[in-house]
C-alpha positions in Angstrom: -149.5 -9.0 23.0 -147.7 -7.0 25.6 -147.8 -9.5 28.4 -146.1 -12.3 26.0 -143.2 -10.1 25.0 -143.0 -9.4 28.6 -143.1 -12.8 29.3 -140.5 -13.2 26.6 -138.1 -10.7 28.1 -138.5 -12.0 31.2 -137.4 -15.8 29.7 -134.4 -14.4 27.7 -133.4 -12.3 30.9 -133.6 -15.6 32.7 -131.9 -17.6 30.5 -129.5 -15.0 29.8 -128.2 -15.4 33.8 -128.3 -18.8 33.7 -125.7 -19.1 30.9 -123.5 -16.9 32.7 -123.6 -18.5 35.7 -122.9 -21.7 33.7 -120.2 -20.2 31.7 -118.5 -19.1 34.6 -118.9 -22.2 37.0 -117.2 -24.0 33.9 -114.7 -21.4 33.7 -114.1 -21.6 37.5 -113.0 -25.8 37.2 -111.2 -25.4 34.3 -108.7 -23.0 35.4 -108.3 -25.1 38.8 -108.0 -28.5 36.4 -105.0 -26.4 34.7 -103.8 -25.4 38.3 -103.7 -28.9 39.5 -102.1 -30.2 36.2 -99.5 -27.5 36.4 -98.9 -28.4 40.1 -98.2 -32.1 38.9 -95.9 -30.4 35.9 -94.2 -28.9 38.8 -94.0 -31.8 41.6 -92.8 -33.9 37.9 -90.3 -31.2 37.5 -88.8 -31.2 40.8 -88.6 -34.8 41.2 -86.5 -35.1 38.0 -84.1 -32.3 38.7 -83.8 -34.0 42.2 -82.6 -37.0 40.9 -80.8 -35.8 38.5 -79.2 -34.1 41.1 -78.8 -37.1 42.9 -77.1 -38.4 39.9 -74.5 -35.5 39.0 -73.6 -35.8 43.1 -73.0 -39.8 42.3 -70.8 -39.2 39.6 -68.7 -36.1 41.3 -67.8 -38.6 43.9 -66.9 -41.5 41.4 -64.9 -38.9 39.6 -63.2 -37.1 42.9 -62.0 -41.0 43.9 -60.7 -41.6 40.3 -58.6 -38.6 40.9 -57.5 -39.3 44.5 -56.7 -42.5 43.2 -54.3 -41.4 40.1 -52.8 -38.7 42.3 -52.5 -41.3 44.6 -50.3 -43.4 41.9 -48.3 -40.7 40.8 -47.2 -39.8 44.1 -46.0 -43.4 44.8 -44.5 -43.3 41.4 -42.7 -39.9 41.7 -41.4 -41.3 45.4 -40.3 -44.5 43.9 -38.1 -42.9 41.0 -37.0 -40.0 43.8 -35.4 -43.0 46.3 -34.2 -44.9 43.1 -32.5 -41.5 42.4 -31.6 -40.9 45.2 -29.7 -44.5 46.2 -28.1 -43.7 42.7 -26.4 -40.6 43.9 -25.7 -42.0 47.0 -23.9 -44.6 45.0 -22.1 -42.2 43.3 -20.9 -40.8 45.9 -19.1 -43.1 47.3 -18.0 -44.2 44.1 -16.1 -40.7 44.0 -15.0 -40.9 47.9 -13.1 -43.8 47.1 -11.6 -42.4 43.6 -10.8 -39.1 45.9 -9.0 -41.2 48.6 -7.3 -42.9 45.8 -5.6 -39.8 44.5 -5.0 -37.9 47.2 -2.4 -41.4 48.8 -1.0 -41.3 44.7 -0.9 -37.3 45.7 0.9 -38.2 48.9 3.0 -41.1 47.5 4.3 -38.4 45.0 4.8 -35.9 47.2 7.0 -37.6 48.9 8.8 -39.1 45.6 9.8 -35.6 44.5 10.6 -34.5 48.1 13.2 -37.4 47.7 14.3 -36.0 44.0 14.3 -32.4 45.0 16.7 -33.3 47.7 18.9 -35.6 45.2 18.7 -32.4 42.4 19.9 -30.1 45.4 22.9 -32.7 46.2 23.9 -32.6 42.2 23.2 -29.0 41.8 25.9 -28.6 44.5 28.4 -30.7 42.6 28.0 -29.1 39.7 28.5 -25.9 41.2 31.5 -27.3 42.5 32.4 -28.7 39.0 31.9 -25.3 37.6 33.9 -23.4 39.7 36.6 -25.4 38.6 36.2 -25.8 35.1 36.1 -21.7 35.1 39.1 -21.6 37.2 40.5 -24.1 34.7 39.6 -22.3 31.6 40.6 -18.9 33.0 44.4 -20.4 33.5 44.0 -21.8 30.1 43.5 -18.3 28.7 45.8 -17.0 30.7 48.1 -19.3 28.8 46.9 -19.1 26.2 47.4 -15.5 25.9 51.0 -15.2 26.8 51.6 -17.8 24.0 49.4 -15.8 21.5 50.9 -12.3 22.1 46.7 -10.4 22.6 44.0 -10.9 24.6 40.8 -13.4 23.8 38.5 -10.0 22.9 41.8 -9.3 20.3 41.3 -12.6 19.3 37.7 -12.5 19.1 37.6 -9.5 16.8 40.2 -11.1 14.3 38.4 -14.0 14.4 34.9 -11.8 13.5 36.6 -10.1 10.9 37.9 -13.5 9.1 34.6 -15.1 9.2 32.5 -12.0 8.4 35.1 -11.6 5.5 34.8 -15.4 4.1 30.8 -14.9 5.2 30.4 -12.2 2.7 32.8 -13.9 -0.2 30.6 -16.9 0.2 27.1 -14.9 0.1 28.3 -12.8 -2.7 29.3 -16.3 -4.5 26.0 -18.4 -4.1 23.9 -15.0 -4.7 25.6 -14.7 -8.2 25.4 -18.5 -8.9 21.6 -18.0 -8.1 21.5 -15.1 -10.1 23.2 -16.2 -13.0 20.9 -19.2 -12.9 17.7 -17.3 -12.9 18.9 -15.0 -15.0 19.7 -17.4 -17.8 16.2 -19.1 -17.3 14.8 -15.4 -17.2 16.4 -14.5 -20.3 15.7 -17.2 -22.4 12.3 -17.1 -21.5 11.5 -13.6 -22.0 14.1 -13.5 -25.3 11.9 -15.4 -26.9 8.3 -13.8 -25.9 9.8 -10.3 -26.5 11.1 -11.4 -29.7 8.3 -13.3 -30.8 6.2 -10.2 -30.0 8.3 -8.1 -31.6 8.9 -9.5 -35.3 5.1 -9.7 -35.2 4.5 -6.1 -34.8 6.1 -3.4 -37.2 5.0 -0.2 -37.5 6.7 3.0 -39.1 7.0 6.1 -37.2 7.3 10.2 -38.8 9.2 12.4 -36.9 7.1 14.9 -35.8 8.4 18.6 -35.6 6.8 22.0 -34.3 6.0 23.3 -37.9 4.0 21.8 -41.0 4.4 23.1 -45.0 1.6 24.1 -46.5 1.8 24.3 -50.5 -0.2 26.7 -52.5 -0.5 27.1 -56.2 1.3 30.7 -56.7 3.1 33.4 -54.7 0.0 35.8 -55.5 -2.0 33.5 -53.2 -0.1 34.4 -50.4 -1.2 38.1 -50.5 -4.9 36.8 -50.6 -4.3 34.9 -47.4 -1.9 38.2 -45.5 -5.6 40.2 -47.1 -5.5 43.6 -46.8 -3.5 45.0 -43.6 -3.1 41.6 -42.7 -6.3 41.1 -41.2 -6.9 37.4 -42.9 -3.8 36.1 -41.3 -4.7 37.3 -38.3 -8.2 35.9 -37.8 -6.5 33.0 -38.9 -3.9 33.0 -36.3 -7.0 33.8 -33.7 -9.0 31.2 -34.6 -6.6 28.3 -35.2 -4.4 29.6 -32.2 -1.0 29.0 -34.4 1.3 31.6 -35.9 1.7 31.6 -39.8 5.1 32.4 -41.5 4.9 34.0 -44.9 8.5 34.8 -46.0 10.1 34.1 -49.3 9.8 30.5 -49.8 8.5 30.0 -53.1 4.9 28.4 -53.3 4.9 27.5 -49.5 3.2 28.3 -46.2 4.7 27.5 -43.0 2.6 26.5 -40.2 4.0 26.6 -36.5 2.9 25.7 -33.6 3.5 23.1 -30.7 0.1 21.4 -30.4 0.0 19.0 -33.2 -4.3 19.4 -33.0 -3.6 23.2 -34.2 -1.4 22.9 -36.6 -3.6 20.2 -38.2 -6.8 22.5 -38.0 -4.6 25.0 -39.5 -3.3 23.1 -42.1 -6.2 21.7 -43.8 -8.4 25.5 -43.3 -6.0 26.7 -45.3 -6.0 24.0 -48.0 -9.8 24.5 -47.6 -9.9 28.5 -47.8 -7.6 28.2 -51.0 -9.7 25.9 -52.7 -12.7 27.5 -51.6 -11.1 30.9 -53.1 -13.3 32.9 -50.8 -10.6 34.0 -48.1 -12.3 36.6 -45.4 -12.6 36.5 -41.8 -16.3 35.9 -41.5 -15.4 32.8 -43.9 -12.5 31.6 -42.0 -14.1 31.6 -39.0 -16.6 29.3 -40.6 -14.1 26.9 -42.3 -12.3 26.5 -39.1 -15.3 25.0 -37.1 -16.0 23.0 -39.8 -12.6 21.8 -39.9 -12.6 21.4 -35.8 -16.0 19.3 -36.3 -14.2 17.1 -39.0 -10.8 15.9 -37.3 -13.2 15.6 -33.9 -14.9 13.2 -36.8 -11.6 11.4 -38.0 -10.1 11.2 -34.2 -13.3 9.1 -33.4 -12.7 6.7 -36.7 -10.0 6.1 -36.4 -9.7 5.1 -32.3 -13.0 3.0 -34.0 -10.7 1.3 -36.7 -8.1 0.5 -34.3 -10.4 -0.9 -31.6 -11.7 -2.9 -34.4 -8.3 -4.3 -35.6 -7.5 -5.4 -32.2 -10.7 -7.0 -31.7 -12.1 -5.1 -28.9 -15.8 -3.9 -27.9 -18.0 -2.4 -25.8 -16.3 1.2 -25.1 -17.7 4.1 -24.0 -18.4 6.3 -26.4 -17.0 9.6 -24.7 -13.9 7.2 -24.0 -13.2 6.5 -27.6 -13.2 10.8 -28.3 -10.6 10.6 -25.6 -8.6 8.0 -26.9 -9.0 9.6 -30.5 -7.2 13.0 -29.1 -4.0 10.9 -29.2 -3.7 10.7 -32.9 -2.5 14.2 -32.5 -0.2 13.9 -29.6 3.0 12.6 -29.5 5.9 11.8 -27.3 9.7 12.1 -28.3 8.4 11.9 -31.6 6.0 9.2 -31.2 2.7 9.2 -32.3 0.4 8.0 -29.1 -2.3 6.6 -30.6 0.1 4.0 -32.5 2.1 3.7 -29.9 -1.0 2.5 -27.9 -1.7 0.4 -30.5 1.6 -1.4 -30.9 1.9 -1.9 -27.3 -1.5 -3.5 -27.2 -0.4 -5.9 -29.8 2.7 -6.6 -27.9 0.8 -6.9 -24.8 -2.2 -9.2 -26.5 1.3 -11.7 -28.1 2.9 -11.8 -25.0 -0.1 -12.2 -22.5 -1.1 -15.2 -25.3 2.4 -17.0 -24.7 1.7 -16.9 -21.0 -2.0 -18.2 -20.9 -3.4 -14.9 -19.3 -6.2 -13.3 -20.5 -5.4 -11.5 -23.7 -8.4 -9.4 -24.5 -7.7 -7.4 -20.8 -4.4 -7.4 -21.7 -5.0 -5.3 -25.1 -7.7 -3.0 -23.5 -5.4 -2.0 -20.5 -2.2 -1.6 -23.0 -4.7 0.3 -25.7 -5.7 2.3 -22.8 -2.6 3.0 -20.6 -1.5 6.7 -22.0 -4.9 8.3 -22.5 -4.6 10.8 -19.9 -1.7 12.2 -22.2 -5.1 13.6 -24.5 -5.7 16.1 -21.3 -2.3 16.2 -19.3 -1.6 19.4 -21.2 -5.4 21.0 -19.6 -5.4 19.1 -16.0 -2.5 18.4 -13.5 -1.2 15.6 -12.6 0.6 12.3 -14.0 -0.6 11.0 -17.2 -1.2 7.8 -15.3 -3.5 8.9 -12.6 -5.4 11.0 -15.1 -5.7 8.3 -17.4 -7.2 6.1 -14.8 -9.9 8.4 -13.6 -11.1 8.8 -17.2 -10.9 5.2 -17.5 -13.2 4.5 -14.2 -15.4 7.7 -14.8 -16.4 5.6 -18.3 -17.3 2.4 -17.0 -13.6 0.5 -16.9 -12.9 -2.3 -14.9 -10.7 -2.4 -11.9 -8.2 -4.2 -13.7 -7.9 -2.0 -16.3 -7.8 1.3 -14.0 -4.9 -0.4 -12.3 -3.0 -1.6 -15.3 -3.1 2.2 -16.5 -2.3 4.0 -13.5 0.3 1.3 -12.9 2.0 1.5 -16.2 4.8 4.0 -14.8 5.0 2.2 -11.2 2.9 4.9 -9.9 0.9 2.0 -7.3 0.9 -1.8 -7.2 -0.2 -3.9 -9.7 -3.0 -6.3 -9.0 -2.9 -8.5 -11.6 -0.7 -10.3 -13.8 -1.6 -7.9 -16.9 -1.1 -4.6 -15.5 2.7 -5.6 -15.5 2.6 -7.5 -18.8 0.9 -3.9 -19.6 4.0 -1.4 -18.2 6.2 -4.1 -20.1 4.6 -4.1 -23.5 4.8 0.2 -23.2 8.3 0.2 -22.4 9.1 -2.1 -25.2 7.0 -0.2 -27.7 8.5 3.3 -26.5 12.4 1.8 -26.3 13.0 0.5 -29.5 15.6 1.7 -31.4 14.0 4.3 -33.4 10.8 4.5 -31.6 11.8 8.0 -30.0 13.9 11.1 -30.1 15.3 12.7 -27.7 16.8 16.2 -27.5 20.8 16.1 -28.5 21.6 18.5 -25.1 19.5 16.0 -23.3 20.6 12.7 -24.7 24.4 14.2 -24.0 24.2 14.9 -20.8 22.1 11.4 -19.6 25.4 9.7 -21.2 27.4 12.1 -19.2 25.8 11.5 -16.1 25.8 7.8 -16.4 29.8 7.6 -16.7 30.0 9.7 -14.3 28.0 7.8 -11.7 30.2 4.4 -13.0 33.6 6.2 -11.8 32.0 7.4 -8.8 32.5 3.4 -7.7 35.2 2.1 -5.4 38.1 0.8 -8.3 37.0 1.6 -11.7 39.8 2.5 -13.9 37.6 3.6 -17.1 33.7 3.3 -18.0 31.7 3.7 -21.3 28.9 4.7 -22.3 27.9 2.7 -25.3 24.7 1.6 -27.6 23.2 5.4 -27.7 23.6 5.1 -23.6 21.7 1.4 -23.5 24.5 0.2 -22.4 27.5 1.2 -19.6 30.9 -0.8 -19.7 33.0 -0.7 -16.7 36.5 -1.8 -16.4 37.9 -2.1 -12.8 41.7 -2.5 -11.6 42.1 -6.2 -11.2 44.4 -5.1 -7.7 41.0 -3.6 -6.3 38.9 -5.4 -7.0 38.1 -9.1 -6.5 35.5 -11.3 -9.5 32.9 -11.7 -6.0 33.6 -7.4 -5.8 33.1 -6.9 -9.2 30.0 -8.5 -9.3 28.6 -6.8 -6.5 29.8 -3.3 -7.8 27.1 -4.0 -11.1 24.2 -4.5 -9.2 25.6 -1.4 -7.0 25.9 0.5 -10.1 22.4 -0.6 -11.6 20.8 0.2 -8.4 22.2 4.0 -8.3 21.3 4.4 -12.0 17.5 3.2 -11.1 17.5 5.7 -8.2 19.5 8.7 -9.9 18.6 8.7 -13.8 15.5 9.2 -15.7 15.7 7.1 -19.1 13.2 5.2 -21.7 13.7 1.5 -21.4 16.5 -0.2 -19.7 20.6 0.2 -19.6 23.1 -3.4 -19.2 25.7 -2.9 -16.8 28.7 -4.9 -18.0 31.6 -4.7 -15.4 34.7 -5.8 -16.9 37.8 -7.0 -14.8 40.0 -8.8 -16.7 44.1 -10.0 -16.0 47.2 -9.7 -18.3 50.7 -11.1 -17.9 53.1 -10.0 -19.8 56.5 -11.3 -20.5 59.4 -10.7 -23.0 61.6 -13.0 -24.9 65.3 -12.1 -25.7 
């Protein structure tokens, strides 16, 4: 049993070797089979990168004589155009040679042509110096003889002759200026006659006088000790809170009212006419009538510059604009209510900028407009034109507008067409007969002053002062003064007036030179 597992053993032992050998010796060839094939992979590998190799060198060379080829070609081209160029220049240049050999033997042929003149000019310059000399020796013996004939020298006779012709110069200028004049003035006139008067018969308005005090009525005397109250201390916190003075004297069943501002005495006038229909009269509730009242007219002012921008058919004002232009209903110039007058000149100003194809609606706003810097000329300095226009641009105006208000009184330059139809509508509103009032003492001594400047001219015998000073009449001697004199003496005259006199509208200078002959029959 023993010796056949021995036996066994020794078999498997055996066998066991032998398959390793085996397993190696096959292990052994096949790693040198891959060797060799890898070898051939190799040598395969080689040989194709040789000839491809081979290949790329082939084509570097084809490639290398394309280029030396082309470069070759270019060259020969670039050489070729370069020599064409070249012969073309060269051509050139000799084309110019010849043109410069040309002009410099025209150069030489005229130098020597003006050498030839120069010395023929020098020739006649001599003989006209010659000439000279003896038509100056001629015209000095003429003078000379002339002189002893004549009795004065030639710069006597030049003066004279200055003074005649300077003489006749300015009869003939002051002749064709007043033909021209006359001629413009007639097409002038007419034209503007009939605008203005068109305007004017289509605008009518009624002006009140204003004055410094107002009338109050009440319904008995005993209602005027309620308003003095008891030691007068209801008329004077009415006084203190309207800023007016009252006047309680022995007018039967009246109150006066004074006071300068027109705003005041309103406020004033319809607190009291409150308070006495109210019948409670204290301060505490006079105090509280007259804010009312101040709220109220603040209320009517901004109507009615509403109802009037409505009847003139205008839009898109500033609100804080319209308050201002409201303030005017209470101011007034020479007697002239502003606000109306605004209005009337805006309807002027619309007719008259309507005959003349402008535009009409700028032409009412800057007219409407022009005086509302009278509302706070009494609370800010400065012309009433300047102020007005800085409202007028603080709100939003256009720059037309701002100019035709600030230009209104001539104040700066107007820039459009409307800004003088403007300062034209104003003046014809504001010098209309009965427009305006004017202090007696002033109104007296603007119609002294203006005959006095018409005798203060060279030949006036007497002058007049006529139409409520609208109109000056001056008759001149007819010895002194010639028709051409007498018309330049007017437009002296108007001139000085412009320059010397402040007045509202305008004043006609009418000189007056006329001649009599008188003769008696026995």
């Amino acid at each position: 049993m023993s010796t056949s597992i021995v036996m066994y053993i020794l078999v498997g032992l055996v066998g066991a070797f032998l398959g390793a050998g085996l397993f190696e010796l096959v292990r052994r060839s096949s790693v040198t089979a891959k060797r060799a094939q890898e070898a051939d992979q190799a040598r395969q590998t080689i040989q194709n990168a040789q000839r491809e190799a081979e290949n790329i060198v082939k084509e570097a060379k084809l490639e290398a004589k394309d280029l030396v080829f082309q470069s070759k070609a270019e060259l020969e081209k670039e050489q070729k155009a370069k020599l064409l160029e070249l012969s073309m220049t060269e051509k050139r240049l000799v084309q110019r040679e010849e043109a410069i050999d040309k002009r410099i033997s025209a150069l030489d042929k005229r130098e020597a042509d003006g050498q030839k003149r120069d010395q023929d000019l020098i020739r006649k310059e001599e003989k006209l110096i010659a000439k000279e000399a003896a038509c100056a020796q001629a015209e000095r013996e003429h003078r000379e003889a002339l002189e002893r004939v004549a009795g004065m020298t030639a710069d006597e006779a030049k003066r004279h002759l200055l003074q005649e012709m300077e003489s006749q110069a300015r009869l003939d200028a002051a002749g064709i200026a007043k033909r021209t004049l006359e001629e413009a003035r007639e097409n002038a006139e007419r034209e503007a006659r009939e605008i203005i008067t068109t305007s004017i018969q289509r605008v009518v308005r009624d002006y009140v006088s204003e004055s410094t005090i107002s009338v109050v009525p009440i319904p008995n005397d005993a209602m005027k000790g309620r308003i003095i109250g008891r030691e007068g201390r209801n008329i004077r916190a009415i006084e203190a809170a309207t800023g007016i003075d009252l006047i309680i004297d022995e007018t039967p069943e009246a109150v006066i009212i004074s006071g300068f501002d027109p705003l005041r005495r309103e406020i004033a006038k319809v607190s009291l006419e409150r308070l006495m229909h109210d019948g409670r009269i204290h301060p505490t509730r006079i105090e509280e009538i007259v804010e009312k009242v101040k709220v109220d007219i603040d209320k009517l002012m901004y109507e009615e510059a509403e109802k009037i921008i409505f009847e003139l058919g205008l839009s898109d004002f500033h609100p804080e604009l319209i308050k201002v232009l409201g303030r005017l209903k209470y101011r007034t110039s020479y007697g002239q209510n502003n606000l109306y007058h605004a209005r009337e000149a805006s309807y002027i100003c619309g007719i008259m900028a309507s005959e003349l194809g402008l535009d009409v609606r700028l032409a009412r706003r800057g007219a409407l407009l022009h005086d509302i810097g009278k509302a706070v000329s009494h609370e800010e300095e400065g012309p009433h034109a300047m102020l007005g226009a800085e409202i007028a641009k603080k709100y939003g105006e256009s720059e037309k507008i701002v100019n035709a208000i600030a230009a209104h009184h001539e104040q700066v330059e107007p820039i459009c067409p409307e800004s003088v139809l403007v300062a034209a509508a104003e003046a014809l509103s504001a010098a209309r007969p009965g427009a305006r009032r004017e202090a007696l003492e002033s109104y007296v001594k603007r119609l002294e002053k203006l005959e006095s400047l018409a005798h203060s001219q060279k030949g006036v015998q007497k002058a007049y002062a006529i139409q409520a000073g609208r109109e000056i009449r001056v008759i001149v001697r007819q010895e002194d003064v010639t028709d051409s004199e007498s018309f330049q003496l007017s437009r002296e005259l108007a001139k000085k007036i412009e320059q010397e006199l402040t007045y509202p509208g305008q004043i006609k200078v009418t000189v007056i030179r006329e001649s009599r002959y008188i003769e008696y029959a026995k």
